[in-house]
C-alpha beads as a LAMMPS data file, in Angstrom:
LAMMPS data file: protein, C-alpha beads

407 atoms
406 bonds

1 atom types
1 bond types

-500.0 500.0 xlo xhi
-500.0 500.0 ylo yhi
-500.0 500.0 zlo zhi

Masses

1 110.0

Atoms # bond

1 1 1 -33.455 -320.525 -209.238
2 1 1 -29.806 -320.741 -209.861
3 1 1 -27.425 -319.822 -206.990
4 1 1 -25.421 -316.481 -208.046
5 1 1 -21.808 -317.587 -208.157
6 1 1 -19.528 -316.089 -205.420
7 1 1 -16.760 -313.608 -206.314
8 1 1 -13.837 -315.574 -205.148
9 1 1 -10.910 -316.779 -206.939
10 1 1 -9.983 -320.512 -207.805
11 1 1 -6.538 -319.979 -206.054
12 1 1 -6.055 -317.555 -203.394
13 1 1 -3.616 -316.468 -200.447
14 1 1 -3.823 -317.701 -197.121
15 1 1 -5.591 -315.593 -194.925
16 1 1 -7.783 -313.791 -197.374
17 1 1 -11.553 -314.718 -197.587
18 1 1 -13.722 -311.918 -198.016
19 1 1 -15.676 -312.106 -201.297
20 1 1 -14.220 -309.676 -204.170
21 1 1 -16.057 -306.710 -204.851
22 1 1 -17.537 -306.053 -208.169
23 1 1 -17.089 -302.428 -209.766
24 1 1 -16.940 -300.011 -212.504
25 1 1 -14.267 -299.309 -214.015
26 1 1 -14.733 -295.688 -213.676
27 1 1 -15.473 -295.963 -209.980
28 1 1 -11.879 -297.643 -209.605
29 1 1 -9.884 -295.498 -211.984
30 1 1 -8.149 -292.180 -209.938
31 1 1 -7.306 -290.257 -213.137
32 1 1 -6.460 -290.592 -216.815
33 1 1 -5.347 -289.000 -219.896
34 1 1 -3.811 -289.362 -223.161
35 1 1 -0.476 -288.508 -224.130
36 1 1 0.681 -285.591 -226.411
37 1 1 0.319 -285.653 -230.352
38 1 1 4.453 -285.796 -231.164
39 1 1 5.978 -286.132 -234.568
40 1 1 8.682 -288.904 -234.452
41 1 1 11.703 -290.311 -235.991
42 1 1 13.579 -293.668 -235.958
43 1 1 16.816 -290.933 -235.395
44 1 1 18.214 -291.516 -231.764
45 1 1 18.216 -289.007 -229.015
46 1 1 17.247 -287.844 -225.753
47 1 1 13.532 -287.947 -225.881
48 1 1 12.360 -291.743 -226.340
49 1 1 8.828 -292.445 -227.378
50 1 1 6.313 -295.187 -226.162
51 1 1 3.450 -295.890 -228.696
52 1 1 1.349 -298.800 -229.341
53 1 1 3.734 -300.901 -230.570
54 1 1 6.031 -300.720 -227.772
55 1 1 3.112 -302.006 -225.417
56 1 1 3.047 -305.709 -224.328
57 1 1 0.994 -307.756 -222.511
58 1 1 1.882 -306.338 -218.892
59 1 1 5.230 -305.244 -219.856
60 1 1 7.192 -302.528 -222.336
61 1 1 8.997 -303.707 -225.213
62 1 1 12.056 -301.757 -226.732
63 1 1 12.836 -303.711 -229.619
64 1 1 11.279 -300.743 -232.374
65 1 1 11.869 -297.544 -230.266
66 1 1 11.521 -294.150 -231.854
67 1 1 12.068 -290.821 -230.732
68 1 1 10.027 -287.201 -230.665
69 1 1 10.926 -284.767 -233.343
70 1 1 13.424 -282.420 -230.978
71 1 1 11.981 -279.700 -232.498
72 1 1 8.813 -280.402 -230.565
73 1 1 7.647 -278.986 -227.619
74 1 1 7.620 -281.246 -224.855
75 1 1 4.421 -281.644 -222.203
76 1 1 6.079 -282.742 -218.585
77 1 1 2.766 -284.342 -217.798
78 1 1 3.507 -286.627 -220.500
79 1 1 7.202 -288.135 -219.037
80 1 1 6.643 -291.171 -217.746
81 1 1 7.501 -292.301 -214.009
82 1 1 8.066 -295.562 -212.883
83 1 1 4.413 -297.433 -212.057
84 1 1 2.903 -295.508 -214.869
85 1 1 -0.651 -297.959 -215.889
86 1 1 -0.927 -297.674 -220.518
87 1 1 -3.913 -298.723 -222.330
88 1 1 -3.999 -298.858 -225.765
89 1 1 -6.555 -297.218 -227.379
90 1 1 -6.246 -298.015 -230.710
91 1 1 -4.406 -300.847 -232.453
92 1 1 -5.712 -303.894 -234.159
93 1 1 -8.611 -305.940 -233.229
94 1 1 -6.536 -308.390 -231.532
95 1 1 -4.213 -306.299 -229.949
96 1 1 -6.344 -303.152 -228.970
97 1 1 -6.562 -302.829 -225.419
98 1 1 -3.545 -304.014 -224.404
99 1 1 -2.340 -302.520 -221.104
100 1 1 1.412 -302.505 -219.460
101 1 1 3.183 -300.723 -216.673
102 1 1 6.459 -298.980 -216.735
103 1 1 9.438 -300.010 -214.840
104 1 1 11.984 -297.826 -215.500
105 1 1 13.282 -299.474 -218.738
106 1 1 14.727 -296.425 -219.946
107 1 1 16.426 -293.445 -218.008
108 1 1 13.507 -291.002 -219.699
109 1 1 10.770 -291.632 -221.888
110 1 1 6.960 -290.019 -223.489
111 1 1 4.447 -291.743 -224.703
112 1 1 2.003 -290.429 -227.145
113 1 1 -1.757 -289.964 -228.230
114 1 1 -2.437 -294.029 -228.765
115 1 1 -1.736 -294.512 -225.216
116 1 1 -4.068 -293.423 -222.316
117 1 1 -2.096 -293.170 -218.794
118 1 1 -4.458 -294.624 -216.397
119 1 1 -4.078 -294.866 -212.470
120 1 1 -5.381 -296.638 -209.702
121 1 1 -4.899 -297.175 -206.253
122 1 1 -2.735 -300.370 -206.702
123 1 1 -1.208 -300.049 -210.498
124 1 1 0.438 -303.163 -210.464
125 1 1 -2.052 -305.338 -209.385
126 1 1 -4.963 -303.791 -212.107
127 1 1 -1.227 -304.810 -214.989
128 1 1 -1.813 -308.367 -213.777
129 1 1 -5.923 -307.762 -213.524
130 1 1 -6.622 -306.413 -216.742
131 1 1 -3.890 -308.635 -218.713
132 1 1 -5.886 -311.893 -216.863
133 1 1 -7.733 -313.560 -218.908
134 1 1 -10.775 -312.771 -217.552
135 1 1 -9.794 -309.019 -217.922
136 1 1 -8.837 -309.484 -221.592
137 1 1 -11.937 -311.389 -222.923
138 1 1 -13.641 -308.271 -221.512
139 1 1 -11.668 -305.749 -222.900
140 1 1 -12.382 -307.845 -226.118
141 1 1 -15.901 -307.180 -225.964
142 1 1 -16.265 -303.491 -226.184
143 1 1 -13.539 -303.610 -229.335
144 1 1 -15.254 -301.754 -232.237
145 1 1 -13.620 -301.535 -235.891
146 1 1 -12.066 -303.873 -238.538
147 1 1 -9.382 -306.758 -237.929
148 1 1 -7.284 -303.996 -238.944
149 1 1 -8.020 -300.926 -237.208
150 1 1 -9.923 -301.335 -234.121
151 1 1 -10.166 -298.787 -231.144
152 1 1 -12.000 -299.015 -227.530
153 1 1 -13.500 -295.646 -226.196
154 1 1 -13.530 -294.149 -222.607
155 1 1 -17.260 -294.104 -222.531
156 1 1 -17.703 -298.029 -222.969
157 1 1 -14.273 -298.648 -221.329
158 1 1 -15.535 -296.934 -218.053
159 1 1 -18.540 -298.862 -217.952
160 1 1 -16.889 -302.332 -217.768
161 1 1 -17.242 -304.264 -214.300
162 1 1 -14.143 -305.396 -212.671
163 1 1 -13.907 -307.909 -209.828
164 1 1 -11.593 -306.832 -207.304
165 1 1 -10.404 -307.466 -203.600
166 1 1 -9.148 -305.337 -200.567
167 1 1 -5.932 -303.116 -201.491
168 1 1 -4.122 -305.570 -199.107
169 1 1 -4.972 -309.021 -200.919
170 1 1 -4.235 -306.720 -204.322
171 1 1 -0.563 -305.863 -203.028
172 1 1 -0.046 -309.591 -202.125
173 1 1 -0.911 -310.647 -205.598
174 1 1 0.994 -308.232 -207.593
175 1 1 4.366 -308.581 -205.628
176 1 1 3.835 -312.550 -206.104
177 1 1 3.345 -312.261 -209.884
178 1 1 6.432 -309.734 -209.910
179 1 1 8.679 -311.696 -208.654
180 1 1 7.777 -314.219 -211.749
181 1 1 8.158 -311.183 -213.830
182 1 1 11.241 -310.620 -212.950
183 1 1 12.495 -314.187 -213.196
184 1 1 11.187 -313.644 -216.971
185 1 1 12.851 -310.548 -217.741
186 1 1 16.161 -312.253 -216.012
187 1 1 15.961 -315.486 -218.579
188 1 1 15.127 -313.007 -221.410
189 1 1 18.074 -310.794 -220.315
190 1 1 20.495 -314.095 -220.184
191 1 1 19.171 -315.138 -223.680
192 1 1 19.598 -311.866 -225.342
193 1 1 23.338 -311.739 -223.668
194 1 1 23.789 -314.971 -225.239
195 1 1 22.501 -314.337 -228.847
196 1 1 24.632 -311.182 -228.814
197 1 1 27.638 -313.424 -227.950
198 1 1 26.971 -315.734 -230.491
199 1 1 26.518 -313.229 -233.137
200 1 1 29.801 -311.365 -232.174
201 1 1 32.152 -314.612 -232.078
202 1 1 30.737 -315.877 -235.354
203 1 1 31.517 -312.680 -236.931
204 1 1 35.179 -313.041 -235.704
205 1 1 34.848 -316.864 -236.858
206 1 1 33.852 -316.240 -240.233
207 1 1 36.153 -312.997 -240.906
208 1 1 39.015 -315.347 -239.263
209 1 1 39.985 -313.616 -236.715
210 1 1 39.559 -316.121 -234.332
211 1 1 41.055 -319.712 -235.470
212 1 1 40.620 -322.378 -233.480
213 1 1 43.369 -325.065 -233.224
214 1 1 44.629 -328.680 -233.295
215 1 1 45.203 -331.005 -230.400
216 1 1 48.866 -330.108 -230.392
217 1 1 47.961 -326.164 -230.197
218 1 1 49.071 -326.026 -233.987
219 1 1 46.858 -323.800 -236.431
220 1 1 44.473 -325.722 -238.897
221 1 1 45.592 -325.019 -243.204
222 1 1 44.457 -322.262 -244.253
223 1 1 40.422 -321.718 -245.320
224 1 1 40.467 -322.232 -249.008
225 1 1 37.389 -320.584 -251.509
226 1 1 35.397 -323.274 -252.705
227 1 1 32.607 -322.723 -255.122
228 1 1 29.113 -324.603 -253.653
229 1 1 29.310 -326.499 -256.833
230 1 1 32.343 -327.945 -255.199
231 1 1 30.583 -329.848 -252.430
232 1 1 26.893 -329.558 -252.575
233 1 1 25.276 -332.648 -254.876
234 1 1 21.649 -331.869 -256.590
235 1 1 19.727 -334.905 -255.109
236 1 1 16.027 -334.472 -256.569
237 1 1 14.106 -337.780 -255.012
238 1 1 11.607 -337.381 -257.584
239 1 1 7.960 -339.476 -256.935
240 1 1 4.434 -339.244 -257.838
241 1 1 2.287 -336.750 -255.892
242 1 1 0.627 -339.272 -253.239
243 1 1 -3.123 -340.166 -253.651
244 1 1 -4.021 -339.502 -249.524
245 1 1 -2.854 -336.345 -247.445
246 1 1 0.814 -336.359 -247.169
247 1 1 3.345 -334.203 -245.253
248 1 1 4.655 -331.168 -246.750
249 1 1 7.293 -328.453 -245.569
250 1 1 7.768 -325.355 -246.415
251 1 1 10.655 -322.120 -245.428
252 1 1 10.357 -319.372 -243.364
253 1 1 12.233 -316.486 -244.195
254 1 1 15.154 -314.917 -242.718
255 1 1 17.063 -318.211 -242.015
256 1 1 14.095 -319.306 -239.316
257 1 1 14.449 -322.752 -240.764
258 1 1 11.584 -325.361 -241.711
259 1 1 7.877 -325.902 -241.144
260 1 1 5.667 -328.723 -241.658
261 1 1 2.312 -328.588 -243.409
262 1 1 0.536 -332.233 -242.303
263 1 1 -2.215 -333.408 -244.136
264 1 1 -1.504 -331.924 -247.550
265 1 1 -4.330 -332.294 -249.586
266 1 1 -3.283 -333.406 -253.147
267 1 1 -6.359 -332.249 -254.630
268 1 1 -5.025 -328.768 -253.611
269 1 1 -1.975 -329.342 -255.544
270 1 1 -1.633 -328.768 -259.314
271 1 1 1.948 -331.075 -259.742
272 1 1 2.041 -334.811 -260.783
273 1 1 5.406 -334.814 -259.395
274 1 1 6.947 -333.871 -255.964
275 1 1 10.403 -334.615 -254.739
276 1 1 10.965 -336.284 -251.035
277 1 1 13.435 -334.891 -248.246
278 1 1 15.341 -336.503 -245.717
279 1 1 17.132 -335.171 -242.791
280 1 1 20.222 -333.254 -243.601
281 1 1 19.405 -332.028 -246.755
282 1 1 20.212 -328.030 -247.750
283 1 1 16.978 -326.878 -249.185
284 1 1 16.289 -323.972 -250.924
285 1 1 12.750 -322.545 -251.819
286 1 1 14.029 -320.142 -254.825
287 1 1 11.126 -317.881 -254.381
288 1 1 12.022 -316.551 -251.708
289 1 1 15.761 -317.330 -251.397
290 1 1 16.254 -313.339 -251.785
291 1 1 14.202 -313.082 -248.034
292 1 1 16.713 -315.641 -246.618
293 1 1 14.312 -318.771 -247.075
294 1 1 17.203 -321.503 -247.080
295 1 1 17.237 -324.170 -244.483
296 1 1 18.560 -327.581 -242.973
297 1 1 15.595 -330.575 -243.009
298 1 1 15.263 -331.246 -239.439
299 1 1 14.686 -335.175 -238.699
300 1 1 11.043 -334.763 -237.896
301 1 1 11.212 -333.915 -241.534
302 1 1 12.280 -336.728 -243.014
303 1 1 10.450 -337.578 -245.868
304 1 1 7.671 -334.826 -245.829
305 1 1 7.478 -333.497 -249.534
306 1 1 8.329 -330.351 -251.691
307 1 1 7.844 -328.877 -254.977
308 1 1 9.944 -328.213 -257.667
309 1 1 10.487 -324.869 -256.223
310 1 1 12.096 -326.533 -253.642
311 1 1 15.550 -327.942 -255.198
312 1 1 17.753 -330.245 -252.545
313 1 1 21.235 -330.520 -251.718
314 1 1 23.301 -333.319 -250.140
315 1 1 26.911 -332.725 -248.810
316 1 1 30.511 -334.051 -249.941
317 1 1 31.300 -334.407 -246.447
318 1 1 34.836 -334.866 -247.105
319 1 1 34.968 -331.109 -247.696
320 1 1 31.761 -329.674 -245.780
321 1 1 29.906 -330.686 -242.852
322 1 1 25.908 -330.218 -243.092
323 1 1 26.924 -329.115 -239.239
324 1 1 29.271 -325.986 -239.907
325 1 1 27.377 -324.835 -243.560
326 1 1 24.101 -324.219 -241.147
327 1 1 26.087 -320.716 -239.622
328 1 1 26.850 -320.228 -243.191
329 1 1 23.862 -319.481 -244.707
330 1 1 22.684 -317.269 -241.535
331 1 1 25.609 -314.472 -242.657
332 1 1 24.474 -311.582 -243.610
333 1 1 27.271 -312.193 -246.553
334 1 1 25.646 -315.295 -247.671
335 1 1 22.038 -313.556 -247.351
336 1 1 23.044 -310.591 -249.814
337 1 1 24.219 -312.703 -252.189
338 1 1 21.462 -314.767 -252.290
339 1 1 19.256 -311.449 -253.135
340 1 1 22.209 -310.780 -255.797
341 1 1 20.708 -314.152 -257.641
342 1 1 17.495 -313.593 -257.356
343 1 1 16.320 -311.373 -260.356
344 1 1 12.900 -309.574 -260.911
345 1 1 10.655 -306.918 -260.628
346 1 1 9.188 -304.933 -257.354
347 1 1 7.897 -306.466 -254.249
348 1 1 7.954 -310.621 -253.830
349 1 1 7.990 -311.898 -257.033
350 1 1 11.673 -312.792 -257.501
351 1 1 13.010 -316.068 -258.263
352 1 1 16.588 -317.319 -257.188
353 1 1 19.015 -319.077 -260.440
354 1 1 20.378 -322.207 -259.348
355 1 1 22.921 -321.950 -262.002
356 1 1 24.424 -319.171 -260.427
357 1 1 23.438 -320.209 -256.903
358 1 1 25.832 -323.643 -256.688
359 1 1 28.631 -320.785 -258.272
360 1 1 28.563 -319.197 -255.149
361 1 1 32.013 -319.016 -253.297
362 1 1 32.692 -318.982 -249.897
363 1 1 35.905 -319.680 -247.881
364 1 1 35.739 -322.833 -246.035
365 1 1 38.006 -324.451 -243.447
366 1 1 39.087 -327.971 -243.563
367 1 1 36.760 -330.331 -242.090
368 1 1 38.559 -330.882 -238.827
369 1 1 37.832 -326.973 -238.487
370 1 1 34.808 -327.076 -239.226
371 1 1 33.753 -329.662 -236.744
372 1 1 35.589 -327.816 -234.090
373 1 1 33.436 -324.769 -234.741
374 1 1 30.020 -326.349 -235.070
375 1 1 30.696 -328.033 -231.666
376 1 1 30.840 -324.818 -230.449
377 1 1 28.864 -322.689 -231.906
378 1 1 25.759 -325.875 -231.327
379 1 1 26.563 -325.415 -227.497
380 1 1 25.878 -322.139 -227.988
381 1 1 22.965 -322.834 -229.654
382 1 1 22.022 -325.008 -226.714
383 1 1 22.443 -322.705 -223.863
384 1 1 19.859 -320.507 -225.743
385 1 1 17.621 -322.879 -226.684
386 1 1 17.565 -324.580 -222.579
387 1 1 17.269 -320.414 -221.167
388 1 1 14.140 -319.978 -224.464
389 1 1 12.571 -323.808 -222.358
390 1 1 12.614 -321.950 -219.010
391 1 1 11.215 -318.489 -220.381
392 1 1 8.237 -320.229 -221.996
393 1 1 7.936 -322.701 -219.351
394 1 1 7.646 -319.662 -216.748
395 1 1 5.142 -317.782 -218.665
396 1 1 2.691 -320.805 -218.535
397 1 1 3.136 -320.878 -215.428
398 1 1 2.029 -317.199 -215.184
399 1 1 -0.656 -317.648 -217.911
400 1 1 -1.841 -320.442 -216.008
401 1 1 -1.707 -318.455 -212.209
402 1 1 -3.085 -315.041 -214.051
403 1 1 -6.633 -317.502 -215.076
404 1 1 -7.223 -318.652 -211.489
405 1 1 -6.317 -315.771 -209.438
406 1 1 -8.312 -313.672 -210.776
407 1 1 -12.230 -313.512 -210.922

Bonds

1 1 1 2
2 1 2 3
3 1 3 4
4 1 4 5
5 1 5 6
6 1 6 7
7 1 7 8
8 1 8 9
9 1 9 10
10 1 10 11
11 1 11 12
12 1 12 13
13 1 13 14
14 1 14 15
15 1 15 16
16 1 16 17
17 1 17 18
18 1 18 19
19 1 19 20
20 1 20 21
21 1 21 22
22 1 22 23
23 1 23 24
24 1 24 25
25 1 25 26
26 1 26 27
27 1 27 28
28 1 28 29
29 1 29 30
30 1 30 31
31 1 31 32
32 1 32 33
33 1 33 34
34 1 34 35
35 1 35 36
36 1 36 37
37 1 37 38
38 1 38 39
39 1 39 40
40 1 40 41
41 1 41 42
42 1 42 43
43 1 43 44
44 1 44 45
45 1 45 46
46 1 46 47
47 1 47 48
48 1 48 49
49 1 49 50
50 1 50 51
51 1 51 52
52 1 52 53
53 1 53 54
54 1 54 55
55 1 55 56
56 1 56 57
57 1 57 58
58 1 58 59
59 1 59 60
60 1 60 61
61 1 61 62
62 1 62 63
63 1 63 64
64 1 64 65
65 1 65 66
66 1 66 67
67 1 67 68
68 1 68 69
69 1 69 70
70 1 70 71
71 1 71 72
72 1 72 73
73 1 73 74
74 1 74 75
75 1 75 76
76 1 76 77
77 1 77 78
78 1 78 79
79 1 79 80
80 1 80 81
81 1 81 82
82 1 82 83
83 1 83 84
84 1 84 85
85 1 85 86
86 1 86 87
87 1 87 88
88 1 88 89
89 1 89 90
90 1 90 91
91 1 91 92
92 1 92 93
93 1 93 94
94 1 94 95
95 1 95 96
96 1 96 97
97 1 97 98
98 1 98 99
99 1 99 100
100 1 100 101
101 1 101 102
102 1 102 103
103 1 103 104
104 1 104 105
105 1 105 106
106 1 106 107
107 1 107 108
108 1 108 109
109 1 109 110
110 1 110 111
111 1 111 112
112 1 112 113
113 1 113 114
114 1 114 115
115 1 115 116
116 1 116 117
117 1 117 118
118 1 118 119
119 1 119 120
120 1 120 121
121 1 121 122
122 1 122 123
123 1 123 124
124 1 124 125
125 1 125 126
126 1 126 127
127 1 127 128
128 1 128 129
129 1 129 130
130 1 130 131
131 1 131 132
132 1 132 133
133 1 133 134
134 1 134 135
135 1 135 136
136 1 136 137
137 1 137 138
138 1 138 139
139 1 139 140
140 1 140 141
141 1 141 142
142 1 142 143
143 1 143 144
144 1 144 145
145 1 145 146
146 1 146 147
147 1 147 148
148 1 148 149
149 1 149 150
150 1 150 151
151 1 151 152
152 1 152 153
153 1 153 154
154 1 154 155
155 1 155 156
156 1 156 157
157 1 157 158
158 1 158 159
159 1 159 160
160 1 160 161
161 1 161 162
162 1 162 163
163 1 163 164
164 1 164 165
165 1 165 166
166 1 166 167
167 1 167 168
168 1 168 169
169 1 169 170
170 1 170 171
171 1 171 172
172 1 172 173
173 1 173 174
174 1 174 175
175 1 175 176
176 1 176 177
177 1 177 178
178 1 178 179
179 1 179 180
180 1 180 181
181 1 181 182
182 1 182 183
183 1 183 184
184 1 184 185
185 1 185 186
186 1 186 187
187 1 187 188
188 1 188 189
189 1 189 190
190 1 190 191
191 1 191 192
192 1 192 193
193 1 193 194
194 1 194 195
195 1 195 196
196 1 196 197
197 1 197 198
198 1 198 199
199 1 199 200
200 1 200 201
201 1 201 202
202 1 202 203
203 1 203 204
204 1 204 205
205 1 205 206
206 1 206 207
207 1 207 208
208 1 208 209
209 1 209 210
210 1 210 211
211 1 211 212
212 1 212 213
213 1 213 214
214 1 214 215
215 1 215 216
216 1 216 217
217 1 217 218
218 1 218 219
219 1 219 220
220 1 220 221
221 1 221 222
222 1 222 223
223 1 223 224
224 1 224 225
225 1 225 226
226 1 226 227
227 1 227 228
228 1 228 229
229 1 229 230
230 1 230 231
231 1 231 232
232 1 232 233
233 1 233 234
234 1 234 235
235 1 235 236
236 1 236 237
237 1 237 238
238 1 238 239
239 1 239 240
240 1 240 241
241 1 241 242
242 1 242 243
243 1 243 244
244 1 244 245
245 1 245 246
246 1 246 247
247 1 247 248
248 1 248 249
249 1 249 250
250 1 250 251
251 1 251 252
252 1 252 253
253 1 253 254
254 1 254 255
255 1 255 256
256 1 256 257
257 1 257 258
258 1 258 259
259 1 259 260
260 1 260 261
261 1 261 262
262 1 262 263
263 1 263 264
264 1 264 265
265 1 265 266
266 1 266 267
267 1 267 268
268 1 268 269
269 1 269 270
270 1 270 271
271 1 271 272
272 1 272 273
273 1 273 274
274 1 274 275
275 1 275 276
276 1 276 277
277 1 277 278
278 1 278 279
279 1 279 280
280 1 280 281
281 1 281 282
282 1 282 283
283 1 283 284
284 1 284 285
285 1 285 286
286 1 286 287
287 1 287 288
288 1 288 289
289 1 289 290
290 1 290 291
291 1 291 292
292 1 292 293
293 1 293 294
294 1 294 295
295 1 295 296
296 1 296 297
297 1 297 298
298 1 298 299
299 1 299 300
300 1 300 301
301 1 301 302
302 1 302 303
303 1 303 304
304 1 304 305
305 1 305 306
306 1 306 307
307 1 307 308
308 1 308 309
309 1 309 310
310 1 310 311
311 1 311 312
312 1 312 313
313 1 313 314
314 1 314 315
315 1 315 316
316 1 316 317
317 1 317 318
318 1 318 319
319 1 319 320
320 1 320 321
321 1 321 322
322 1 322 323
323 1 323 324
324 1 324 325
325 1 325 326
326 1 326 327
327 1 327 328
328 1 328 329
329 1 329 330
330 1 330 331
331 1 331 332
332 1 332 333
333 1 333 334
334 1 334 335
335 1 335 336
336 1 336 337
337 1 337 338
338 1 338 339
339 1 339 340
340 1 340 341
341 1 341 342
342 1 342 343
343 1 343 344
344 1 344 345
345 1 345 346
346 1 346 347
347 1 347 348
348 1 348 349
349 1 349 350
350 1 350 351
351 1 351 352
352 1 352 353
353 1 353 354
354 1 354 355
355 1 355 356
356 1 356 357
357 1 357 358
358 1 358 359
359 1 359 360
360 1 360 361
361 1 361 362
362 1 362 363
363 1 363 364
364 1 364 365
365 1 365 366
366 1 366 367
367 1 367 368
368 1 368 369
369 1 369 370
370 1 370 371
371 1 371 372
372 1 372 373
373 1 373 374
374 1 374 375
375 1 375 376
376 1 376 377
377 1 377 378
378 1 378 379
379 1 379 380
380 1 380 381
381 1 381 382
382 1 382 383
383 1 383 384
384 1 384 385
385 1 385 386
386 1 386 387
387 1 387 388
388 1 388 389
389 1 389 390
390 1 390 391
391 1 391 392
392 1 392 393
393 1 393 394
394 1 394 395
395 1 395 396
396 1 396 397
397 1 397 398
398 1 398 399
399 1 399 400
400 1 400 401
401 1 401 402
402 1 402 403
403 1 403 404
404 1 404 405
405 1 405 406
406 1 406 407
């Protein structure tokens, strides 16, 4: 007969070593209710909402806030107060279910029918128990609907068994995976402070307002208009589509640079001809130039292939720098234009003119300049990047801590 496994976690506090108990949870849950049915616009003002979308995993996200209707009547039952428990109720099948706590993001906020306040005796600790992944996979399971539009139900919700321990060893956990929350939402904080730094000096950059200057303090000559013709070369490294898998790249949209596609099957691919990159290169895929699909090859992809779709540029580097031209194409100038050139009907299917695209102008400093201000603008770009290392490098170390302290 196999021995029943005991309810203790893999990694636990000193001091605690009472079993965890196992119960419904219904038997757990103090009260609960869903919020009010509020029409809502994107229109700013004193009455935030909180709706599906808003909900993370664990925490509240701003980023697409909307607002009730003011000519709604408002329920005080559904303000929210700091410690406030959400489940979602209805949302995709992978996201359905998620659950997050408030704390205190904004001054005042609602929330509405999608979300179901729930409370127990220790909120934060059932944030960190039901966002486990233990507690997901079972939330998972009682899911019912499409991949689209899923929903899980207080009647099957209730009857799901929790493992949990005394309300001491509960408190102990959730102010220890706080305090990594908070070191999270400190490194986010920094990075978003630095993005929005970034984006404001390169603004002043580009409309010249700030000028950077030569060793003897002297101003740099003038920024002249140069047509792209003037300094980007076609270079089209035309071969023949490779017999074995190969590596191909494609562009994400809205200036999010390159990805890689390994093992391209060329059975899967109608052309007899593709075209190589190498590192450097401005690459365009004219598809979906209008959506801001324009990038720099990265050296890891150096010599992946493209289709004709996907026409390459090399630089005159006596009058542009591959190094300064990358904050170029990530104005929202440069962007517009780019859906200027792009002709055709509704929705996606618009293709970029690369006659008119190389007759784009843009005012350009002299080289010297423009070295000066992709050195800075790069260091920038590495502050971010080292802050974005520690934020992911912090959440595995949650992710990891949320799998074994849990049962």
């Amino acid at each position: 007969m196999q021995k029943e496994k005991r309810l203790i976690p893999e990694l636990r506090f000193v001091g605690f070593e009472k079993e965890w108990q196992n119960k419904f949870f219904s038997e757990m849950l103090l009260s609960s209710r869903l919020g009010g049915n509020y029409s809502n616009s994107e229109i700013p003002n004193d009455y935030p909402l909180i709706k599906m979308g808003n909900l993370g995993r664990g925490s509240i996200k701003l980023d697409k806030l909307e607002y009730i209707d003011e000519k709604e009547e408002l329920k005080s039952e559904d303000l929210i107060k700091e410690g406030d428990l959400f489940f979602n109720t209805r949302n995709t099948l992978d996201l359905v279910g998620k659950v997050a706590i408030w704390r205190n993001e904004l001054p005042k906020a609602y929330y509405n029918s999608n979300l179901m306040y729930i409370k127990f005796e220790n909120n934060y600790f059932m944030n960190y128990s039901l966002n486990s992944f233990q507690g997901i996979k079972k939330l998972r399971r009682i899911a019912t609907g499409t991949t689209s539009v899923a929903a899980i139900y207080s009647k099957d919700l209730f009857k799901l068994k929790f493992n949990i321990p005394s309300l001491e060893e509960q408190q102990k956990i959730a102010n220890f995976l706080t305090t990594i929350d908070t070191q999270i939402q400190t490194l986010e904080k920094k990075k978003s402070l630095l993005e929005q730094y970034k984006k404001g000096v390169m603004q002043k950059i580009f409309k010249q307002e700030f000028r950077f200057k030569m060793e003897d303090g002297s101003l740099f000559p003038e920024w002249v208009k140069l047509k792209l013709s003037d300094f980007l070369i076609t270079t089209l490294r035309e071969v023949d589509k490779p017999n074995n898998n190969y590596l191909a790249i494609g562009i994400r949209s809205h200036c999010k640079g390159t990805f890689q596609k390994p093992n391209s099957d060329p059975s899967k691919n109608s052309m007899k001809k593709l075209f190589v990159v190498q590192e450097n290169d401005l690459i365009v895929n004219i598809t979906f130039a209008w959506e801001g699909a324009i990038a720099i090859v990265k050296k890891e992809d150096e010599g992946a292939h493209v289709s004709h779709r996907f026409p390459t540029y090399t630089f005159n580097r006596d009058l542009v720098i591959h190094e300064f031209f990358k904050y170029v194409i990530i104005q929202k100038k440069f962007r517009n234009i780019l859906d200027l050139i792009s002709p055709g009907g509704a929705g996606r299917n618009r293709v970029m003119s690369k006659k008119e695209f190389v007759k784009i102008k843009w005012s350009i400093p002299c080289v010297e300049e423009q070295t000066k201000i992709a050195n800075f603008l790069s260091a920038i770009d590495e502050n971010i990047a080292l802050v974005n290392t520690k934020i992911e490098h912090t959440k595995a170390y949650k992710k990891g801590l949320l799998q074994q302290m849990f049962v």
